[in-house]
N, C-alpha and C positions, 0 to 999 in steps of 0.2 A: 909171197903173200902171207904165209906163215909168219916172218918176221913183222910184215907191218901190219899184223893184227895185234903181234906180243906188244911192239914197240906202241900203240896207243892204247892198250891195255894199262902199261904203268907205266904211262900218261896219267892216264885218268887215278890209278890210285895214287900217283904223288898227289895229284889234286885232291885226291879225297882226305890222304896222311894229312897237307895241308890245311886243310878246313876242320881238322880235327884236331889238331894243332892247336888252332887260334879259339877253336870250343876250351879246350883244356886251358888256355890260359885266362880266357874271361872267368873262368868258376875261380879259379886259383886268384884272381885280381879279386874275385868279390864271393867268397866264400857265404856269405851270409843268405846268396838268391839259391832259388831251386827252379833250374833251368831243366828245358825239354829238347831234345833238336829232334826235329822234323825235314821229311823229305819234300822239296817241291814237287806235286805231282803236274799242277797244270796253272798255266794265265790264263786269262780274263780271254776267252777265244774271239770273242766279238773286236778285242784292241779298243771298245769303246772307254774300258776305267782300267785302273792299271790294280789290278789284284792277283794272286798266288791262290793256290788250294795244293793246302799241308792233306801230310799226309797222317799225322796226329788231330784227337777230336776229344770232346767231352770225355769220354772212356779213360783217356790221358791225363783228367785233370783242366784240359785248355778250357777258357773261358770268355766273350765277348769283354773286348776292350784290355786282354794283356798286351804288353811292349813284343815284337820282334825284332829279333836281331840279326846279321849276318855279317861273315868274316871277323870276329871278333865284338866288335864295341859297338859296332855298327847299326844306329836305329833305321829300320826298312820303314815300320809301319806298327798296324794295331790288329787285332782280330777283330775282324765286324758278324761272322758271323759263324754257329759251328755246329755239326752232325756230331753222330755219335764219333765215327774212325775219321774226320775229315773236317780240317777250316777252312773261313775266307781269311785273309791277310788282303789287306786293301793298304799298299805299298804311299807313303808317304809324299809321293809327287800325283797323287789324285787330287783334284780338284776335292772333292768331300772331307781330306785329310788337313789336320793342323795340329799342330804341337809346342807347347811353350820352349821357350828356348832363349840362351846365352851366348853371346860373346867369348872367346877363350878370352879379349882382353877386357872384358868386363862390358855389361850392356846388355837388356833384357827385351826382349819381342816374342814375337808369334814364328813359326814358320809354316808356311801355308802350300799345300800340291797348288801350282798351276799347268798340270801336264798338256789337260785340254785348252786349254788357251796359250799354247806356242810355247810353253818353258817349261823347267822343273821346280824350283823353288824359291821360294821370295820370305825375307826375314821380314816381317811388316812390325808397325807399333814400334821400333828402335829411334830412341831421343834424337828429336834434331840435331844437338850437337854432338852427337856420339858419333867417334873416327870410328873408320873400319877400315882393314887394311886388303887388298886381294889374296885371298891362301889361307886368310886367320881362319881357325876353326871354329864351326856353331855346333853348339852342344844341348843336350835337352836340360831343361832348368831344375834347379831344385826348389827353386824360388814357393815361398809358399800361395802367392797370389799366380802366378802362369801356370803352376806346375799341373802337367795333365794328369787325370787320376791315370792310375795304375802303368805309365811311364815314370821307371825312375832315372834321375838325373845323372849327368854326366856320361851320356850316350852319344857319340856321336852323328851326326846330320848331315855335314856334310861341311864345305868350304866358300866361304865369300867368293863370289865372282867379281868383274869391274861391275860397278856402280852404274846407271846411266844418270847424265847428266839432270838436275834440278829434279833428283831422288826425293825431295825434303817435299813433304806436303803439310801443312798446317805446322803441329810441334812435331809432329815425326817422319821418320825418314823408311822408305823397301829400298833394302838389299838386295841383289838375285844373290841364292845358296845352289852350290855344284855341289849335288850328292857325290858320297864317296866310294857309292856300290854300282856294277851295273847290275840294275835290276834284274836284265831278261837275259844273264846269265847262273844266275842263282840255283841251284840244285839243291843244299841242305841252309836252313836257316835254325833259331835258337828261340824258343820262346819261352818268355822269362815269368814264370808261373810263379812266383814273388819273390820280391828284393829285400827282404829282411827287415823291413822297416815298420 
């Protein structure tokens, strides 16, 4: 018993080395932001919206509407709302959530939560004839007409899924986007208290 208490013991700190890992490389990739990490303390208990409560708050600096991040580059979502020692983080596949967003191979839209209506994310507003490939990456935009306040760009969202078929509605075409995080494993995320710009 002793052993298999050590032996998930560091378990958990490799995981922890690890996520501190990929924290240390996001500052060192972008010296210029002044990030915060925070501990998950709890979800949304009802499962009705999909949101996190940090365990950093106003006291920290946090502020309604900064970018979150997890596992490195990783955009989760936004802060919607914040106590003094505590936020909400309202995770990017809510339905109330959207974010401007890019193509890795060029092509600009919206990404929108559809959690509550059977999916998780849809690239909407991308040009009729803009290919997409399944796997390409969507990334948050820097564009100056999409770009959402206080997300900066080049964040990652997540990954094309297959298409379903006659995607194309008027001049534009939804994507479904496969996030790259599972949310409702998360313990420490990164909230990006500004990007230097």
């Amino acid at each position: 018993d002793t052993l298999a208490a050590e032996n998930a013991q560091l378990k958990a700190d490799v995981r922890e080395v690890e996520k501190l890992r990929l924290q240390a490389k996001l500052q060192q990739d972008r010296p210029t932001w002044k990030m915060l990490q925070a501990r998950v303390q709890a979800p949304d208990p009802t499962n009705q919206q999909k949101f996190l409560t940090i365990d950093k708050g106003s006291r920290n600096g946090v502020e309604v509407g900064m970018a979150v991040v997890a596992q490195g580059p990783n955009y989760i979502g936004q802060v919607t709302e914040v106590w003094e020692d505590s936020a909400r983080v309202m995770l990017i596949v809510d339905v109330t959530q959207r974010v401007g967003a890019r193509l890795e191979g060029g092509g600009d839209g919206v990404v929108f939560g559809v959690w509550q209506n059977g999916g998780r994310l849809e690239l909407r507003f991308l040009d009729r004839d803009q290919q997409t490939q399944p796997g390409e990456l969507v990334m948050t935009t820097d564009s100056a007409a999409l770009r959402t306040a206080r997300v900066p760009g080049g964040l990652l969202v997540g990954r094309v899924g297959d298409a379903p078929p006659n995607a194309a509605k008027g001049d534009t075409q939804t994507v479904p986007v496969i996030p790259l995080v599972a949310f409702e494993r998360l313990e420490v995320v990164t909230v990006v208290l500004t990007d230097g710009s």
